[in-house]
N, C-alpha and C positions, 0 to 999 in steps of 0.2 A: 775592129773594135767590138767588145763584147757588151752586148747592151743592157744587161738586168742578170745580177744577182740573186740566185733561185737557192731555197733551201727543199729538204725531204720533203715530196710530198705528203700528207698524212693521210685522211680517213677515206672509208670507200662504201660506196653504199649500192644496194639493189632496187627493182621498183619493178611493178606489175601493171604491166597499162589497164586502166579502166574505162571503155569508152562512152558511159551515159555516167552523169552525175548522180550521183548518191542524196536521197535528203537525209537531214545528221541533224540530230536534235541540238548540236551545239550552239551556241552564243550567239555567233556570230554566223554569218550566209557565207555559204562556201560557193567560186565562182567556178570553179571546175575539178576534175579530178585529172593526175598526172600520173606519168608512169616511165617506163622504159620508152625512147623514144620521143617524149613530149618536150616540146618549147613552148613556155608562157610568155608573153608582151605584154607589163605594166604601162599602162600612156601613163604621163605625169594629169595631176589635178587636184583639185583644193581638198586638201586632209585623204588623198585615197589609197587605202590601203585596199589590198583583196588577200582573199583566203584561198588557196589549192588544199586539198586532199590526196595521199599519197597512199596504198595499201604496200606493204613491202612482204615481201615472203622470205620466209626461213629460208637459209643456205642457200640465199642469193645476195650477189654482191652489185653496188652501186655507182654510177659518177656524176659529181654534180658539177656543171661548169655555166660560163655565160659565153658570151662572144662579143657582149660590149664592153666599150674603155675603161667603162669606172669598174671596180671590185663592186661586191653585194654581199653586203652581212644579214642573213636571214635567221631568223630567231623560226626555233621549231618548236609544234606543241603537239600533245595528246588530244588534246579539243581543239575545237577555233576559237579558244578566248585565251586574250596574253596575261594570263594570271602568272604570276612567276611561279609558282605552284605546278604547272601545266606544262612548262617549259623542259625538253628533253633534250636539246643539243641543238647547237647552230651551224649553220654553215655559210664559212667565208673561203668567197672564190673570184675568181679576177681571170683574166681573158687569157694568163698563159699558163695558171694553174689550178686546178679542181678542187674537187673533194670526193674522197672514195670513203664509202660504209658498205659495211657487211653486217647482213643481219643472222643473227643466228633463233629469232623467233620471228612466228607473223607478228606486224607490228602497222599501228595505221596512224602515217604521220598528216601534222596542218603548216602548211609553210606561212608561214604573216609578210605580204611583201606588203613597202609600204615606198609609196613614190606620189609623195606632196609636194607640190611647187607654189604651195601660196606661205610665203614666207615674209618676213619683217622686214620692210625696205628702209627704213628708219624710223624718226618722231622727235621728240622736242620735248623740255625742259618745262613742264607748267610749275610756278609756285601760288600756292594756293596758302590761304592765313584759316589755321583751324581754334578753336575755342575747345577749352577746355570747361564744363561744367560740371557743379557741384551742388545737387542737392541731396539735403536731409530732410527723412520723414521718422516719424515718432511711433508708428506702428504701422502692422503690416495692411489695415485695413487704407491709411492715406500712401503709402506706396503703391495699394490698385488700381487705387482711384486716379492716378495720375500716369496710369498704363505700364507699369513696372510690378517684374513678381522676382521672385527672392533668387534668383538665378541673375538679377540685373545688378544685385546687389555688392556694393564694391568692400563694404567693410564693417563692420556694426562696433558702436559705441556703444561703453553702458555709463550711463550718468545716470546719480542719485542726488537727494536735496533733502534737508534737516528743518525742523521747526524752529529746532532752538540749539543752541551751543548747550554739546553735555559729552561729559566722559567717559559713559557710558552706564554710569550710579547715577542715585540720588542720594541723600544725604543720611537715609536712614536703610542703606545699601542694598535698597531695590534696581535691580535693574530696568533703564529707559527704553522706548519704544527703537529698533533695530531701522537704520536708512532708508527709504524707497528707490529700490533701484530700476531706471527705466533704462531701455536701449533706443539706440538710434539708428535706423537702417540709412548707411550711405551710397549714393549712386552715382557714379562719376562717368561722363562720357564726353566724347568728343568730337564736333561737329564742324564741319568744312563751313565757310561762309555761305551765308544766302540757304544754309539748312537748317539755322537754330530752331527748335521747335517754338509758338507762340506761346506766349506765358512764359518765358525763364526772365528772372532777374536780373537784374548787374551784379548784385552782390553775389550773385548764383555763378557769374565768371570768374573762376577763380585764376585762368590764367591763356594766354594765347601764344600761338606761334606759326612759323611759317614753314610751309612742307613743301618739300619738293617734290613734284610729281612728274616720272617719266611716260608721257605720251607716244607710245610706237603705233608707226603708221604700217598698211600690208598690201601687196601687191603678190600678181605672180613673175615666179622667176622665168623669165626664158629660155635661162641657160640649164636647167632641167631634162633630162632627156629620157626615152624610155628605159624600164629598165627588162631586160633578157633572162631567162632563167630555165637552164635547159638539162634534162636527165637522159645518161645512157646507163649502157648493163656495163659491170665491175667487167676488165680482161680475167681471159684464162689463157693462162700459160702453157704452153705446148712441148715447149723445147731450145727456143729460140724465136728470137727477136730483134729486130732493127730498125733504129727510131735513127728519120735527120738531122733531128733536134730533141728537146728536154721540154719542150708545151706540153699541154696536156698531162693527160693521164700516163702519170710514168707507176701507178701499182699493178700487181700482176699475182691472181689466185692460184695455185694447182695443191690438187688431191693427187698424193700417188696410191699407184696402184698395191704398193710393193714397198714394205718397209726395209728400209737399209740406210746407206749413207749415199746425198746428194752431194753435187758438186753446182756450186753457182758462183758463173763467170761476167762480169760487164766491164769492157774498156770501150775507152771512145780512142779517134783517129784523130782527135783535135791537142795536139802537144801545149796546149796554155790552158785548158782546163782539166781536173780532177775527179772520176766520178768514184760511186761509193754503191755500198749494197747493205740492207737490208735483210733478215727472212728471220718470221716469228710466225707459232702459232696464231690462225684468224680469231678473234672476237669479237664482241658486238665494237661495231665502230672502232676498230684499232686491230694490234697484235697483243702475243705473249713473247717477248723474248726468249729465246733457245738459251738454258745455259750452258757454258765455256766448255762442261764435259760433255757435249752435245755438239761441237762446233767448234771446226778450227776454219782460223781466218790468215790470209795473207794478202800482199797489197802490195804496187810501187804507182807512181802517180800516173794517173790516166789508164788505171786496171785494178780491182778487187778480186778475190777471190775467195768465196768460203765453202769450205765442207760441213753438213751437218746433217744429223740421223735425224730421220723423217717418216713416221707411223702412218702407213695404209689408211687410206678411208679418213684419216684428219684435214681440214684444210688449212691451206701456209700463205702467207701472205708477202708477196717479196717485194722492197720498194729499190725503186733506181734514185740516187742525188745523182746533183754536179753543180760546180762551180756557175756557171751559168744555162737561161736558157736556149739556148742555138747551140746548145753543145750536143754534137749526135751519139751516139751508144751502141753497142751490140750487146742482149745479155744472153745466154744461153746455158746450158746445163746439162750433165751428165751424172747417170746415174754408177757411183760409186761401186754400191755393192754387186749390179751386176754385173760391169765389168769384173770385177774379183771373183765373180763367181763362173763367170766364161774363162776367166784364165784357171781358178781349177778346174773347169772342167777338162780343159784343152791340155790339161798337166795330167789330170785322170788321163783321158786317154791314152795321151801318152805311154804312161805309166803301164796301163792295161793291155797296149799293145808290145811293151817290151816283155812284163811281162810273158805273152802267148808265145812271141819270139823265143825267150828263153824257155819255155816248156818244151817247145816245138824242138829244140836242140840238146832235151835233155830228157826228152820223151823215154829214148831208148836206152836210157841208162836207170839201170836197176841191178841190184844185188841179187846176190845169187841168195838159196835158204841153208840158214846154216844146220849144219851136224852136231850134235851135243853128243859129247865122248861121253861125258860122266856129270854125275848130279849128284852130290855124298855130305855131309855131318861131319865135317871133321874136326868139329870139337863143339864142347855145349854150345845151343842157341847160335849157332852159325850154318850155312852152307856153301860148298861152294861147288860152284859147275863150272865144267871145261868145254870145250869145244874146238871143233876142224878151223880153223884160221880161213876166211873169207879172199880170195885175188881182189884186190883192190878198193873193199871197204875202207871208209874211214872211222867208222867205227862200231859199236854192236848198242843195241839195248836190252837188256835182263828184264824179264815183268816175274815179277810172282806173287803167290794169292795162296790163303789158305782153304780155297773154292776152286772145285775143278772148272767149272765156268769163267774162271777167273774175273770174277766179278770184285771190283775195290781191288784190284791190283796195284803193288807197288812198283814204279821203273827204276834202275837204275842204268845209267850212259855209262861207256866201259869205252877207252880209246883202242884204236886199231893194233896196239905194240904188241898187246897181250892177250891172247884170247882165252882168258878167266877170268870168274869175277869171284870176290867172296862177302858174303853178306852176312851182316853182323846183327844182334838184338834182336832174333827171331823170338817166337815163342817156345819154349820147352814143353820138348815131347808132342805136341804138333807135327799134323802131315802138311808138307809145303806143296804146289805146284808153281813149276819154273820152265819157264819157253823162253828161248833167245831168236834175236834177228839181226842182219847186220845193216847198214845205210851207208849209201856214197851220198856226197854233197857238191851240191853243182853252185856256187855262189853261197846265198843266204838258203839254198830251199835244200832238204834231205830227202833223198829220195830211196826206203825201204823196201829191203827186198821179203819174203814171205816167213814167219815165224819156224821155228823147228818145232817137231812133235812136243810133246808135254811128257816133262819128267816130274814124277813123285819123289818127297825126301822127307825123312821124319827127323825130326830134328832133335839132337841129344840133349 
């Protein structure tokens, strides 16, 4: 039976042990500093949190796990105060899987554990009859005096009062003296029994009711337990690997040496589960995905497979799934390009020793030098020259230049049937130089035998 369903691992983290505590002007007192290698032990106790200190270094990678039963959600900060402000990332891990970060600066984290065991064992129902009171004062100086300032004040009235009934005329259409208007500061509060202040009225109660009040009682819990909190260094990957199972730290760093195309292989030997692969550029606390024209993938259940082009000196982050965890794996890798580059080579050579082979049997084969009969004009702007027919060439080349050095010379290929050439679009009345040679051919290679003297021709 397969006992727990496991998804991709995710993040991967590095750490730098520090062995004497640091003092750190933060908030809060920090009870140790952690690192590569360190295990913290929270005891349970009323409200106790503690503070670690973590320094992380650039281009090192992380794992953060526990070893006890319950999982630990640990909230991480820039200081030791839990201002949500402060707050850089959490880490939730459980006894069969971690948490991997990678840092790609220095970086100085505050883990906040918190393992409080005085907890609410229950409480009870009180109802309580509360008063509602209602006094008015006529100015701000009788609201002092009675320990109220305008901030206690629930609502201000304004009331005015008249001498006399008027319309606002008199009869000889003067206008009457304009209302007095006063305010009245209202104060309204409300008071539990057995807490009315002395001096309130009845009529000052303007109304009463009954509260319910939940009393919770606190105890500590028992069932509380320590909590574990443990860092190692991120893996690096080598070449290959072989887990008996899927716990743990299933991410895996490598920097190649050598850019080209990887090959990443992981199958398990377990026919009822499925595993899976991963490989993205590393970042802070995660990957970059490789895109599709960077990376071919194929698969059948219980085997992955992907190829992807992978730049020198970058680091990669490769993660292992599977369907559960007791499922075991083997992931390994092969470098693509230089396979392809040993099979050219091994094809060069080849190549280079057939090649030597073929030279080596075609060493002694060379053309004789040919004889040029004649070299003549025989009509404007052309030439053409003869020559002794070669045993066994396969054919001749013609060079000619109007430069006895023959510098910038023209060829032209002339086949074995005929040993003349004639050559068209000269210049007029120009002096030509022309040398012939002949070439046998052994395969693709021509093998030239030595030039004829230099014939002069002026051209008609």
């Amino acid at each position: 039976m397969k006992k727990l369903l496991m998804s991709v691992v995710s993040f991967c983290l590095l750490a730098v042990f520090v062995p004497t505590v640091k003092a750190d002007a933060a908030a809060q007192p920090v009870a140790g500093n952690i690192g590569i290698g360190s295990t913290v032990t929270v005891t349970p106790g009323r409200d106790k949190v503690e503070w670690y200190r973590m320094d992380l270094k650039a281009g090192q990678s992380y794992y953060f796990y526990t070893t006890g039963d319950k999982p630990l959600d640990l909230p991480v900060y820039d200081k030791a105060d839990d201002e949500e402000a402060n707050r850089v990332a959490w880490i939730d891990v459980n006894k069969n899987s971690g948490e991997t970060y990678y840092a790609v600066k220095d970086e100085t984290w505050y883990f906040r554990i918190e393992n409080n065991n005085w907890k609410q064992m229950g409480g009870q129902s009180i109802y309580k009859k509360i008063y509602v009171v209602e006094r008015r004062f006529s100015s701000k100086e009788e609201l002092e005096e009675a320990g109220f300032t305008e901030k206690d004040v629930s609502e201000q009235e304004q009331v005015f009062t008249e001498t006399e009934e008027s319309d606002g005329t008199d009869t000889s259409g003067a206008v009457t003296q304009e209302p007095d208007y006063k305010t009245i500061y209202v104060v309204r509060k409300e008071y539990e029994e057995g807490e009315l202040p002395e001096g309130i009225k009845e009529e000052e109660i303007v109304r009463t009711y009954q509260k319910d009040h939940w009393e919770p009682t606190y105890g500590t819990d028992s069932s509380i337990e320590n909590k574990t909190f443990s860092v190692a260094a991120g893996q690096t990957f080598t070449g290959t690997v072989t887990k008996e199972d899927s716990r743990g730290d299933n991410v895996y760093f490598y920097k190649p040496e050598v850019s080209g195309e990887y090959t990443f292989k992981v199958e398990t030997t377990d026919s009822e589960s499925d595993v899976w692969l991963s490989v993205g550029k590393a970042k802070k606390g995660d990957s970059i995905g490789l895109s599709s024209r960077s990376r071919k993938s194929s698969s059948r259940f219980g085997y992955h497979e992907m190829t992807v082009s992978l730049q020198a000196g970058a680091m990669y982050r490769i993660g292992v799934g599977s369907d559960y965890v007791d499922t075991p794996y083997t992931l390994s890798m092969v470098n693509a390009q230089a396979e392809q580059e040993a099979k050219k080579a091994q094809e060069a050579q080849a190549a280079q020793a057939a090649q030597k082979a073929q030279e080596a049997a075609v060493k002694k084969v060379t053309a004789k030098k040919v004889k040029v009969k004649k070299a003549v004009s025989p009509a404007a702007r052309t030439m053409r020259v003869t020559w002794k027919k070669v045993s066994g060439a396969n054919g001749y080349e013609v060079s000619y230049s109007l430069k006895k050095n023959m510098k910038k010379a023209k060829t032209k290929t002339v086949s074995a049937k005929k040993p003349s050439a004639l050559i068209k679009k000269l210049k007029k009345g120009k002096k030509y130089y022309v040398k012939v040679r002949a070439f046998k051919k052994v395969g693709d290679v021509k093998h030239y035998g030595k030039f004829s003297k230099t014939m002069k021709v002026r051209v008609k």
